[in-house]
Z-matrix of the N, CA and C atoms (Angstrom, degrees):
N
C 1 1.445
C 2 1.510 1 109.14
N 3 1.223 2 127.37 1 88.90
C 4 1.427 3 145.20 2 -175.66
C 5 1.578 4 103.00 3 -53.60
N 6 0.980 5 134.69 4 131.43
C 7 1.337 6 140.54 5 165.40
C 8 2.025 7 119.91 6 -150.64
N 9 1.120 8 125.60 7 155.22
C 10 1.258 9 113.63 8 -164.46
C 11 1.862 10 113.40 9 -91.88
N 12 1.335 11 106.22 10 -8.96
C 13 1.433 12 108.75 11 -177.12
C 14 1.402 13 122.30 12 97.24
N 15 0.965 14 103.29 13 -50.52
C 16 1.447 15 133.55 14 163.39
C 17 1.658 16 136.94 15 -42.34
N 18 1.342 17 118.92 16 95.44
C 19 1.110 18 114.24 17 -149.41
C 20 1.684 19 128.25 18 -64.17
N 21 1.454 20 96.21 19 169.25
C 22 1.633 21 86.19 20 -174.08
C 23 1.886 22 100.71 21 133.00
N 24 1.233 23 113.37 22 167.00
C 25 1.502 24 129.80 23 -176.80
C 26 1.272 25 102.58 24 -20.93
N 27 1.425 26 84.96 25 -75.89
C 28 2.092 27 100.40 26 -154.92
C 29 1.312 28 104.41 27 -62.04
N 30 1.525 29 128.53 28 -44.43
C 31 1.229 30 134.18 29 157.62
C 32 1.784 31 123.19 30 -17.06
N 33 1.174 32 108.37 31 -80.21
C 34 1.338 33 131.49 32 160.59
C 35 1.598 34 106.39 33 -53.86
N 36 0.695 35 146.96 34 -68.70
C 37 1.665 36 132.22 35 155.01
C 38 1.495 37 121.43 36 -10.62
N 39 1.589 38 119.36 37 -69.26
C 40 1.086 39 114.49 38 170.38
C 41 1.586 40 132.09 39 -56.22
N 42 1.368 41 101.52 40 -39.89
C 43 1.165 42 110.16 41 167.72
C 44 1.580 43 126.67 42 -51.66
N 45 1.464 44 119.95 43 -34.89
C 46 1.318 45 134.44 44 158.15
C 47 1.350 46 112.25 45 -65.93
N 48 1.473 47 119.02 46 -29.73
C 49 1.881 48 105.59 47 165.88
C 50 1.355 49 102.22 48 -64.74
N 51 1.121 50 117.31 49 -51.19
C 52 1.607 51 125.60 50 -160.96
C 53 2.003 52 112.06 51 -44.06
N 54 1.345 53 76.58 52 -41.69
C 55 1.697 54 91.30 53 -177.70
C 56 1.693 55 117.68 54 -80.93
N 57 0.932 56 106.81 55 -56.28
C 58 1.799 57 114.15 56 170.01
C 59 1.539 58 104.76 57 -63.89
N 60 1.354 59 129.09 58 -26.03
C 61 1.651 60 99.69 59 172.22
C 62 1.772 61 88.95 60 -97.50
N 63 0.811 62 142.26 61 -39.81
C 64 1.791 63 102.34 62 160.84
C 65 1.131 64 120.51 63 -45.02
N 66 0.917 65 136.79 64 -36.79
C 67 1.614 66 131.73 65 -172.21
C 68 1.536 67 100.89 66 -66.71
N 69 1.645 68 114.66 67 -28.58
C 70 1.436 69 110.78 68 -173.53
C 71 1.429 70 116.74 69 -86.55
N 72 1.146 71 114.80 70 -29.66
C 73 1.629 72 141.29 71 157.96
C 74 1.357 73 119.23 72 102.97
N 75 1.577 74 92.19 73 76.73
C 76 1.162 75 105.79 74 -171.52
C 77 1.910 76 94.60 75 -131.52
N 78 1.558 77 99.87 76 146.24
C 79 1.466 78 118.28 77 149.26
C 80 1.278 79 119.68 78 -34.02
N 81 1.860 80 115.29 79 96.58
C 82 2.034 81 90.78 80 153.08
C 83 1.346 82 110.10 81 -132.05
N 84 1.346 83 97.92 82 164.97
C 85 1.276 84 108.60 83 179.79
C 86 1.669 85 113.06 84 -122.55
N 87 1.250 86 129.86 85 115.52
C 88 1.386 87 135.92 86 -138.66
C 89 1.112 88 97.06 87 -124.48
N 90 1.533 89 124.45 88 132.36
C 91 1.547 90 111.50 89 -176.81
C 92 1.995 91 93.50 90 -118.24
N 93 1.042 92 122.68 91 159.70
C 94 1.423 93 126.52 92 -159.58
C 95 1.846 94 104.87 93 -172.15
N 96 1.074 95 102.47 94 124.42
C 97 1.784 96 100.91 95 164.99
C 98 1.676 97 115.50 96 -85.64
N 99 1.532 98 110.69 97 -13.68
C 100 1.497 99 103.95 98 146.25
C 101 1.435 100 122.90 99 -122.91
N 102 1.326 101 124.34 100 100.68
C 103 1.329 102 127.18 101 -164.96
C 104 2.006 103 106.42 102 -64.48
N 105 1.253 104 107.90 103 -22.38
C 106 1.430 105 114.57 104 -168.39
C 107 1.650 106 96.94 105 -65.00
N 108 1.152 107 130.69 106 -34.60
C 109 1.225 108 124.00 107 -169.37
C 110 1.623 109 118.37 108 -88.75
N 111 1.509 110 105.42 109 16.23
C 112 1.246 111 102.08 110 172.12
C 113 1.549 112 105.79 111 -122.44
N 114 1.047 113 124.87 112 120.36
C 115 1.346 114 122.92 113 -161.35
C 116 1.537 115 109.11 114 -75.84
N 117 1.450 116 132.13 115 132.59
C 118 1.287 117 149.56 116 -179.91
C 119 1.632 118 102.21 117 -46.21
N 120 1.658 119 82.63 118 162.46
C 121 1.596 120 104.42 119 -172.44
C 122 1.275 121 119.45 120 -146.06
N 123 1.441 122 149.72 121 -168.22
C 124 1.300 123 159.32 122 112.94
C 125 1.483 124 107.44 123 -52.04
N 126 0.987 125 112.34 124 -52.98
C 127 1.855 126 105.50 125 -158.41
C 128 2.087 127 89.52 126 -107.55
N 129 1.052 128 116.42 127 21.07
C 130 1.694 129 104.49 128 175.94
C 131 0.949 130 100.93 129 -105.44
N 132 1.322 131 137.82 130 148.79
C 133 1.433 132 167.13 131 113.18
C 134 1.081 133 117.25 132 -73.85
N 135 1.778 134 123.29 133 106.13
C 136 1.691 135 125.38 134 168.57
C 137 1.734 136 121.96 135 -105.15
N 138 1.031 137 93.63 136 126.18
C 139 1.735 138 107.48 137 -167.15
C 140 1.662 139 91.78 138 -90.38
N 141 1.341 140 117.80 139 101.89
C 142 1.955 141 104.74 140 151.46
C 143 1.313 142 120.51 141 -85.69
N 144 1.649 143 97.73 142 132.74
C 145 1.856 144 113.81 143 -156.58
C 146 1.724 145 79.66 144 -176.04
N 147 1.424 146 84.33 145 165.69
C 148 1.520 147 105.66 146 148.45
C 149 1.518 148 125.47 147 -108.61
N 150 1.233 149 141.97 148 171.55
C 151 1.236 150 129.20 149 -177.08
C 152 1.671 151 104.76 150 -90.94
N 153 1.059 152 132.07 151 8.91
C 154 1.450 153 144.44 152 -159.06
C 155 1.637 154 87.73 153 -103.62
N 156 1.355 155 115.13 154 -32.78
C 157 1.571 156 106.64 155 -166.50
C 158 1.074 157 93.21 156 -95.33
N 159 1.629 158 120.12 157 149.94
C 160 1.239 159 140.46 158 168.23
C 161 1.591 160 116.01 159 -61.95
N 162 1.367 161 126.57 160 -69.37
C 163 1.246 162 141.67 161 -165.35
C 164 2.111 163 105.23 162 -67.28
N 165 0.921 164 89.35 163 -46.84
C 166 1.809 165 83.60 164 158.61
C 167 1.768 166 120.89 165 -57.34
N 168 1.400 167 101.30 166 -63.87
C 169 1.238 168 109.59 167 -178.06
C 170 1.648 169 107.26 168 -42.67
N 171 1.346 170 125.06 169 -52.72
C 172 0.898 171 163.91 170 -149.92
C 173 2.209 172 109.35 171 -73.95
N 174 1.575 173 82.16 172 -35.37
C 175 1.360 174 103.65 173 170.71
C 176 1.812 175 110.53 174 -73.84
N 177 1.360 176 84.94 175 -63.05
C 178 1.589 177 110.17 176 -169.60
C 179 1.185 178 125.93 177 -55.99
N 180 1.827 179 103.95 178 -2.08
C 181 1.609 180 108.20 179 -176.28
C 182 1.970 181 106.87 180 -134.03
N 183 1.362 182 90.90 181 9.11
C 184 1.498 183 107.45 182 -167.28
C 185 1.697 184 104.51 183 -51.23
N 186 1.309 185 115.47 184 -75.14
C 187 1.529 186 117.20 185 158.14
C 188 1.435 187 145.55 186 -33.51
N 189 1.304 188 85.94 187 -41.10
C 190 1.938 189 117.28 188 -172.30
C 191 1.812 190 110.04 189 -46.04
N 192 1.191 191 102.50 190 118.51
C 193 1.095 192 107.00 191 166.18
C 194 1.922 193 131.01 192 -83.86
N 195 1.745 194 95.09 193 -1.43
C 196 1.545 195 106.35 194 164.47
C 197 1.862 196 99.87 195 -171.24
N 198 0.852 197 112.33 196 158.49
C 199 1.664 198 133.81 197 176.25
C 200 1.521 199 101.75 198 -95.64
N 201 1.526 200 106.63 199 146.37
C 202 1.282 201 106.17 200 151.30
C 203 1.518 202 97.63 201 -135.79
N 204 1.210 203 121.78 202 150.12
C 205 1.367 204 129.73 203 -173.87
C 206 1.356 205 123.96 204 -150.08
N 207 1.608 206 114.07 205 121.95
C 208 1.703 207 108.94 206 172.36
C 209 1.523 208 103.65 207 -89.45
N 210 1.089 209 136.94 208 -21.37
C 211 1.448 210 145.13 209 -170.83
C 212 1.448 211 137.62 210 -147.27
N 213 0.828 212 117.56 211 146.68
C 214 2.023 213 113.73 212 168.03
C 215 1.644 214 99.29 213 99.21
N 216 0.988 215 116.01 214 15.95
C 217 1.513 216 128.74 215 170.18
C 218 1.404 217 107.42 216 -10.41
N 219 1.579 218 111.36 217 -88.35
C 220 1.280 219 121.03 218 -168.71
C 221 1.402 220 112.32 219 -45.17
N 222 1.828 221 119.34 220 -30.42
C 223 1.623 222 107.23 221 -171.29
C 224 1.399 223 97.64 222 -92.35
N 225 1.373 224 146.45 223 -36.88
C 226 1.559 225 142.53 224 147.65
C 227 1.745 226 134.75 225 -12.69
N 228 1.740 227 81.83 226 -50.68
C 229 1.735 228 85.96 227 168.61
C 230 1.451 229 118.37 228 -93.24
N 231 1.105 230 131.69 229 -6.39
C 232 1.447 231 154.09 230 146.69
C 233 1.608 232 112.23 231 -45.67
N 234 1.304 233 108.82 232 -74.12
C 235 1.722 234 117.22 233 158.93
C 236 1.490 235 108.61 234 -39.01
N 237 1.323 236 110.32 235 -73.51
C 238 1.473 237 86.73 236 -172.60
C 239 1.556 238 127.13 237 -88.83
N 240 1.389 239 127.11 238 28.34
C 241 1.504 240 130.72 239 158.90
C 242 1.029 241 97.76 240 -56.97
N 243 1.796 242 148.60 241 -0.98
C 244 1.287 243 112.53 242 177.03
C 245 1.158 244 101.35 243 -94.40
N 246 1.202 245 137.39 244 -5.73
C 247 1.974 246 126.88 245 143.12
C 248 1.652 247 96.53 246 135.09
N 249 1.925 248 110.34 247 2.06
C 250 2.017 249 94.26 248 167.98
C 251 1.800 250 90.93 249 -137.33
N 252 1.388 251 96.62 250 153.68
C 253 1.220 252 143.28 251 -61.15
C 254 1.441 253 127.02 252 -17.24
N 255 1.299 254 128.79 253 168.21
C 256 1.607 255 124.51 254 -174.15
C 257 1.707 256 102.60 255 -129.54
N 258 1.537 257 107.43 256 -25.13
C 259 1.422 258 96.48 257 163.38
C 260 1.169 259 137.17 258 -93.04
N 261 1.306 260 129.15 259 158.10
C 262 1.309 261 119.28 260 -172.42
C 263 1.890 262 104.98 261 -169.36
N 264 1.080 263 93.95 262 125.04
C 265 2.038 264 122.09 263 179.65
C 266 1.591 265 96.43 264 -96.01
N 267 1.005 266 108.49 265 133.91
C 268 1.745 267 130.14 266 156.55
C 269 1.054 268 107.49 267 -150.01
N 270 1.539 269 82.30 268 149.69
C 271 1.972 270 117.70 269 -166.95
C 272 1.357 271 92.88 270 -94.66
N 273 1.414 272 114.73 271 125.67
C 274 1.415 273 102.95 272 -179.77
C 275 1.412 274 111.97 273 -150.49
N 276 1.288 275 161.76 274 -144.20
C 277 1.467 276 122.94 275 -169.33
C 278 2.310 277 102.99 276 -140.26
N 279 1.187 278 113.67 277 162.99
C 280 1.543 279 103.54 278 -176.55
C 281 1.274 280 105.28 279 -72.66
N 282 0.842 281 111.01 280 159.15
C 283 2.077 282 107.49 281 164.88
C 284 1.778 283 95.85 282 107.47
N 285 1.048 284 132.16 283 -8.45
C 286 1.710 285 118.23 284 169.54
C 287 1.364 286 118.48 285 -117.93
N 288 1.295 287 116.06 286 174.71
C 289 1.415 288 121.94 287 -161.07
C 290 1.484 289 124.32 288 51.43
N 291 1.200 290 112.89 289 -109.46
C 292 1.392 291 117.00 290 -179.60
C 293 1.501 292 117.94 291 -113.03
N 294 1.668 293 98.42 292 7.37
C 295 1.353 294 101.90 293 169.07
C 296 1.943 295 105.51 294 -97.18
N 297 1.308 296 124.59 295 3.15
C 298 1.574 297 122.12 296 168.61
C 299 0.887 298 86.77 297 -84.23
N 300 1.524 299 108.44 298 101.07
C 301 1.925 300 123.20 299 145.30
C 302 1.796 301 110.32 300 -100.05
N 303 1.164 302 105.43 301 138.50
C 304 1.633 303 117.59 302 168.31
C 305 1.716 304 110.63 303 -50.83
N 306 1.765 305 94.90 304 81.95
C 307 1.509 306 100.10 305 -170.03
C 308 1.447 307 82.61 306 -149.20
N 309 1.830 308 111.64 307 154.77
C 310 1.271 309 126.06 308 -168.30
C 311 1.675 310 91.31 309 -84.54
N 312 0.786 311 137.68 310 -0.75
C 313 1.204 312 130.12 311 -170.27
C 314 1.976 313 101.10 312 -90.94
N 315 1.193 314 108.69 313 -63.61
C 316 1.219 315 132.54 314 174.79
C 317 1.709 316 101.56 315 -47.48
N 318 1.343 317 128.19 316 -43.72
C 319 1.645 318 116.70 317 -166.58
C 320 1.213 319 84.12 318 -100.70
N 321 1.290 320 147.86 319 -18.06
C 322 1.763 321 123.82 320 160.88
C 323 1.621 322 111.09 321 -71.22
N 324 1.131 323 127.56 322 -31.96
C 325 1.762 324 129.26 323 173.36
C 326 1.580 325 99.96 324 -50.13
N 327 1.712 326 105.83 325 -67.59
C 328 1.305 327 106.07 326 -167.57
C 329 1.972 328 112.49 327 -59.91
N 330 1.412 329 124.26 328 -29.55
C 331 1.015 330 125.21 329 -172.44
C 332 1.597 331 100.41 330 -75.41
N 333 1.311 332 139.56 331 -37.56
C 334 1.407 333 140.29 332 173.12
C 335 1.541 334 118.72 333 -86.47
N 336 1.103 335 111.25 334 -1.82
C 337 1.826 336 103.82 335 -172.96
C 338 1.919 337 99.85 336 -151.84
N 339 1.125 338 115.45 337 0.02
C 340 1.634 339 114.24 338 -175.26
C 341 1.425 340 111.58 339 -46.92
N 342 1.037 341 129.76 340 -8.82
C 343 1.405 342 119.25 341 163.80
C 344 2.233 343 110.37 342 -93.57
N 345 0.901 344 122.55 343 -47.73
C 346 1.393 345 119.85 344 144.88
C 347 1.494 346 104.91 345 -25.43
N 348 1.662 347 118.55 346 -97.29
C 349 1.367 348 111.41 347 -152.41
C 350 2.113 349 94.48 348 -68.40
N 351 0.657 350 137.45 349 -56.65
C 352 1.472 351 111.17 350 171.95
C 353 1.384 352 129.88 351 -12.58
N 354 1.595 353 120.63 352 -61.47
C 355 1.374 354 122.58 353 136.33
C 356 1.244 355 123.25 354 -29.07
N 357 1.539 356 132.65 355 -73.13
C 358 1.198 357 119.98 356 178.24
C 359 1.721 358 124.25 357 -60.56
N 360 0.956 359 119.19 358 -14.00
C 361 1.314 360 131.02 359 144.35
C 362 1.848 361 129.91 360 -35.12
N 363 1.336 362 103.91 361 -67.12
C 364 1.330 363 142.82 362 164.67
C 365 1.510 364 93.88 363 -47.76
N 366 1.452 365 119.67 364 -85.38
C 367 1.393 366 114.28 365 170.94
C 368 1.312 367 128.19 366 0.35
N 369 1.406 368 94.86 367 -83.40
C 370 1.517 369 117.57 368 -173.06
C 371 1.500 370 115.33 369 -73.17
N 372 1.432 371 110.48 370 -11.23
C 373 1.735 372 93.85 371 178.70
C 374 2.265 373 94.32 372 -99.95
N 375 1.091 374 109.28 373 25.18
C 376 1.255 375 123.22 374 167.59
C 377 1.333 376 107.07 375 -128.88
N 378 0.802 377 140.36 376 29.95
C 379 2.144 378 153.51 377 164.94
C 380 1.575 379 102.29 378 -115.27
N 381 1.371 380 93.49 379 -68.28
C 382 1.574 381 110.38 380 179.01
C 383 1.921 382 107.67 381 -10.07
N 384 1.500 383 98.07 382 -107.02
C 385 1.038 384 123.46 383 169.61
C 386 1.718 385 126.92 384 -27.79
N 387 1.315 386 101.28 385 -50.92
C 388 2.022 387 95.61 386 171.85
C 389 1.383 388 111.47 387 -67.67
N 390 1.623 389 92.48 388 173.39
C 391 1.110 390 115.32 389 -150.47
C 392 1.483 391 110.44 390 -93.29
N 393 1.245 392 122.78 391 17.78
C 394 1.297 393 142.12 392 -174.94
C 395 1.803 394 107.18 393 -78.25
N 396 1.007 395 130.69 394 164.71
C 397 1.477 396 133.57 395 146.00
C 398 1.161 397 115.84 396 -108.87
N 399 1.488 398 102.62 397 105.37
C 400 1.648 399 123.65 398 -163.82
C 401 2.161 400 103.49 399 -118.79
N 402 1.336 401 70.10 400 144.18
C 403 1.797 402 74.83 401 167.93
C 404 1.351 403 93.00 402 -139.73
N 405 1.386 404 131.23 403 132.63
C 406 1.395 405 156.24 404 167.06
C 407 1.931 406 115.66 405 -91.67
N 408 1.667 407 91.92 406 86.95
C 409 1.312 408 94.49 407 -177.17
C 410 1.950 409 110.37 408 -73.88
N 411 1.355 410 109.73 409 129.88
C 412 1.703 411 109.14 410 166.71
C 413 1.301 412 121.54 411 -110.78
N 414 1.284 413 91.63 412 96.64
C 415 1.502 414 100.75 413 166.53
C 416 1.771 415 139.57 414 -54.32
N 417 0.964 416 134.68 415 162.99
C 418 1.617 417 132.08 416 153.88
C 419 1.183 418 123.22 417 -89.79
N 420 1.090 419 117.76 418 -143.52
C 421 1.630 420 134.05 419 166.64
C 422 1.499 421 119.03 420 -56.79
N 423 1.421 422 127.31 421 77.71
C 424 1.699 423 143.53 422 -151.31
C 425 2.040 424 98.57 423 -66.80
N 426 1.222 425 116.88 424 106.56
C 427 1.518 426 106.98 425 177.73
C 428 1.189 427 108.25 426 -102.12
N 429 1.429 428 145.21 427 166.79
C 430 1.329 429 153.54 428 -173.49
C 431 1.540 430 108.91 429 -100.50
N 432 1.523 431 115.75 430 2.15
C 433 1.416 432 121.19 431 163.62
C 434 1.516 433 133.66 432 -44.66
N 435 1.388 434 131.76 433 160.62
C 436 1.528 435 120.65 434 -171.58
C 437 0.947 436 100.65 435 -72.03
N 438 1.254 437 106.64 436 -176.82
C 439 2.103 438 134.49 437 -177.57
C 440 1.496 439 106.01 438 -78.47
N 441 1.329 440 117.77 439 90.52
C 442 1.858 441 109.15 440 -173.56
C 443 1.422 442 107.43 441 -89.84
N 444 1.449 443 144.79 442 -16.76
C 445 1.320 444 160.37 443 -163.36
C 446 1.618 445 94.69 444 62.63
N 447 1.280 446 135.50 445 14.11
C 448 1.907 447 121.98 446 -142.96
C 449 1.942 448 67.13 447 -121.71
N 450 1.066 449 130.83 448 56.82
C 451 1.109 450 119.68 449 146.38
C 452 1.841 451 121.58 450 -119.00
N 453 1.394 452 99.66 451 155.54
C 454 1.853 453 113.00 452 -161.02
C 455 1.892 454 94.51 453 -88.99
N 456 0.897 455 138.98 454 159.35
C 457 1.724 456 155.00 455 122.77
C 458 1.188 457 115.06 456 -111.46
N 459 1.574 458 106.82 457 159.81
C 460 1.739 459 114.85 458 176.96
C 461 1.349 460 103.13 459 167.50
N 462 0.964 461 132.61 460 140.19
C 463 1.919 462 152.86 461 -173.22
C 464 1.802 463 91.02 462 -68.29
N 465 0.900 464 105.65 463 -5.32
C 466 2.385 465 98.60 464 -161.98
C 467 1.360 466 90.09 465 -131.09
N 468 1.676 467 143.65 466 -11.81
C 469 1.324 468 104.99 467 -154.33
C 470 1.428 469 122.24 468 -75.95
N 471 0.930 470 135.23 469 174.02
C 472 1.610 471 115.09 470 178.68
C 473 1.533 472 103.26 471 -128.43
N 474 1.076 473 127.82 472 128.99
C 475 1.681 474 151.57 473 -154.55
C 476 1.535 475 99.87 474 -107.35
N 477 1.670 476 98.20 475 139.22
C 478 1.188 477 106.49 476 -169.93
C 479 1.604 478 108.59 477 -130.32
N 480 1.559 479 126.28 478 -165.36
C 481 1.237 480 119.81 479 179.42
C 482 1.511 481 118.20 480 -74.93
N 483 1.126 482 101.59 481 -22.13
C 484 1.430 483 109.81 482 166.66
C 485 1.521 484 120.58 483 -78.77
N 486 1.410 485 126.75 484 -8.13
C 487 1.732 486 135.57 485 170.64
C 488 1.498 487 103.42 486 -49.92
N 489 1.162 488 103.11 487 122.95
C 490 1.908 489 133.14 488 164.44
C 491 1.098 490 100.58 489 -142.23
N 492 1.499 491 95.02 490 148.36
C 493 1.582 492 130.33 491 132.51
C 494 1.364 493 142.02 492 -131.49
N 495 1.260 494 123.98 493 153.68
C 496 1.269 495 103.50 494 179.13
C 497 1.745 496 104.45 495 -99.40
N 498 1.597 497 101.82 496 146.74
C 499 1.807 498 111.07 497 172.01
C 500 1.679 499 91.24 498 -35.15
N 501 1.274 500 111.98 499 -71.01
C 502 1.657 501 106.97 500 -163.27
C 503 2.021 502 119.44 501 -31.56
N 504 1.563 503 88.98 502 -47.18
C 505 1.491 504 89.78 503 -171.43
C 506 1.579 505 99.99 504 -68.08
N 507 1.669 506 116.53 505 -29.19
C 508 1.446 507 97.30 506 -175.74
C 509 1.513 508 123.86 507 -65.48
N 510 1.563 509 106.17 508 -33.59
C 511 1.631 510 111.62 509 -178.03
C 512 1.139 511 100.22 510 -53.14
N 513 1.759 512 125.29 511 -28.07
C 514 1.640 513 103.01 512 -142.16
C 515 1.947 514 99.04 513 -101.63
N 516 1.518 515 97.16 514 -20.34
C 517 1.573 516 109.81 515 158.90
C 518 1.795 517 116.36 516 -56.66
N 519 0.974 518 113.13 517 -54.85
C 520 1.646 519 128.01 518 -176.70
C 521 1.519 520 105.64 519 -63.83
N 522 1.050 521 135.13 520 -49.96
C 523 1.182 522 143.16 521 171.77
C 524 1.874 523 116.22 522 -69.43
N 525 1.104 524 125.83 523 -50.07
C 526 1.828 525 127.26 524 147.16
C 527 1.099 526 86.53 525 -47.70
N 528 1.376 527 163.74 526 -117.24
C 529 1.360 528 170.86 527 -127.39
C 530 1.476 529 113.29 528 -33.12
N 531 1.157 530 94.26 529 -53.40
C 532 1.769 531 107.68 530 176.28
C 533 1.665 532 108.62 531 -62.23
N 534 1.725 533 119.80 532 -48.78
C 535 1.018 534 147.37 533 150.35
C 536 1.887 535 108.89 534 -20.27
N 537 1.161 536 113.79 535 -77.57
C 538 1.421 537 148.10 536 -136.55
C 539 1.479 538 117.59 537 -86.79
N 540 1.777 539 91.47 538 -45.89
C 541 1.817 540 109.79 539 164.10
C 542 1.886 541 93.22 540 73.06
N 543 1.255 542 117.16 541 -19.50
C 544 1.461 543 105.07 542 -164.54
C 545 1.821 544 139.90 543 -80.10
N 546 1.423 545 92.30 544 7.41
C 547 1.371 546 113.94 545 132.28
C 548 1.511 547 145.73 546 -125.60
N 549 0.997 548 114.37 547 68.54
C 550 1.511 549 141.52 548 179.00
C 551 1.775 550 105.40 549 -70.08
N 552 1.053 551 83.93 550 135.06
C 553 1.518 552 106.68 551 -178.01
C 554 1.931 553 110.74 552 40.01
N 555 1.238 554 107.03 553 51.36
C 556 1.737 555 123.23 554 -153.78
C 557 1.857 556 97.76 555 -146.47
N 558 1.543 557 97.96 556 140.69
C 559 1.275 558 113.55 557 168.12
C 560 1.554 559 97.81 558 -96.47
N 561 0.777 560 128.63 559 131.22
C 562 1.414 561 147.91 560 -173.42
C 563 1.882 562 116.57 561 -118.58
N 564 1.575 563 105.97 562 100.93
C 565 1.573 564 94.65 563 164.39
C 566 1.368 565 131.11 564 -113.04
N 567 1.699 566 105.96 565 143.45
C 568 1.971 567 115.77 566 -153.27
C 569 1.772 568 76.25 567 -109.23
N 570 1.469 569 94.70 568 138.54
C 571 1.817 570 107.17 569 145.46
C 572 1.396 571 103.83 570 -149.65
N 573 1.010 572 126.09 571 -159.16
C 574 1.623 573 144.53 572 -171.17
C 575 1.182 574 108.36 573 -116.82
């Protein structure tokens, strides 16, 4: 599960996958440029790298039977062109692709963060196309709230000013997901 170390949302996001699929009991292998901030395990393995480098990334997914990723896209799908792992979840944000619908919600995102979702843009028209089986989860407004399960998904929903989630509900979506297969080759949007 590639992540940059580096604090902030997506950061803290992954880190909440990291923890709820231990809790589920599963193998991970966590790559981090500060490994100290992810607290030890039985079933963790921490790779120090950045996700920008190939040969880390590259480490960190060697085994993996799926990726989850908020970042480093381009060096991730690079790693795995050699054809294992084939799945792969990214956190990626509402308001791009075919989720920018002519909604006030969507032209205030792009007016406060358009360089973000531009990137996440970028992202995803580099997911798209490889040869991976990817589902591109889009999130809203990311809260640090508990795991309620009382959260919605769906390829159509349309997100409003009131759209949350909490990191918790996302790990526990991403992880059923991995589970679930039932958005495959799908942008997928989670709120509360």
């Amino acid at each position: 599960m590639p992540g940059s170390g580096s604090p902030g949302c997506r950061f803290c996001a992954i880190r909440v996958v990291v923890e709820r699929a231990l809790q589920r009991g599963h193998q991970v292998t966590a790559l981090s440029r500060d490994p100290a901030a992810i607290p030890p395990s039985e079933h963790l393995r921490v790779i120090t790298g950045d996700v920008r480098d190939f040969a880390p990334v590259a480490q960190t997914i060697e085994d993996a039977h799926a990726v989850i990723s908020t970042e480093g896209t381009r060096t991730i799908l690079s790693a795995m062109a050699a054809g294992r792992p084939r799945r792969l979840l990214v956190l990626t944000n509402y308001g791009v692709a075919e989720s920018r619908h002519r909604s006030l919600y969507v032209a205030a995102s792009w007016l406060l963060e358009r360089s973000v979702l531009r990137d996440k843009e970028h992202m995803e028209a580099l997911v798209r196309p490889s040869e991976t089986e990817w589902t591109l989860v889009r999130a809203p407004i990311v809260t640090g709230g508990p795991r309620t399960g009382g959260y919605r998904t769906g390829t159509d929903i349309r997100l409003t000013f009131t759209s949350k989630v909490s990191r918790a509900d996302i790990a526990e979506f991403m992880l059923s997901e991995l589970e679930e297969n039932a958005y495959l080759c799908q942008g997928v949007s989670i709120t509360s």
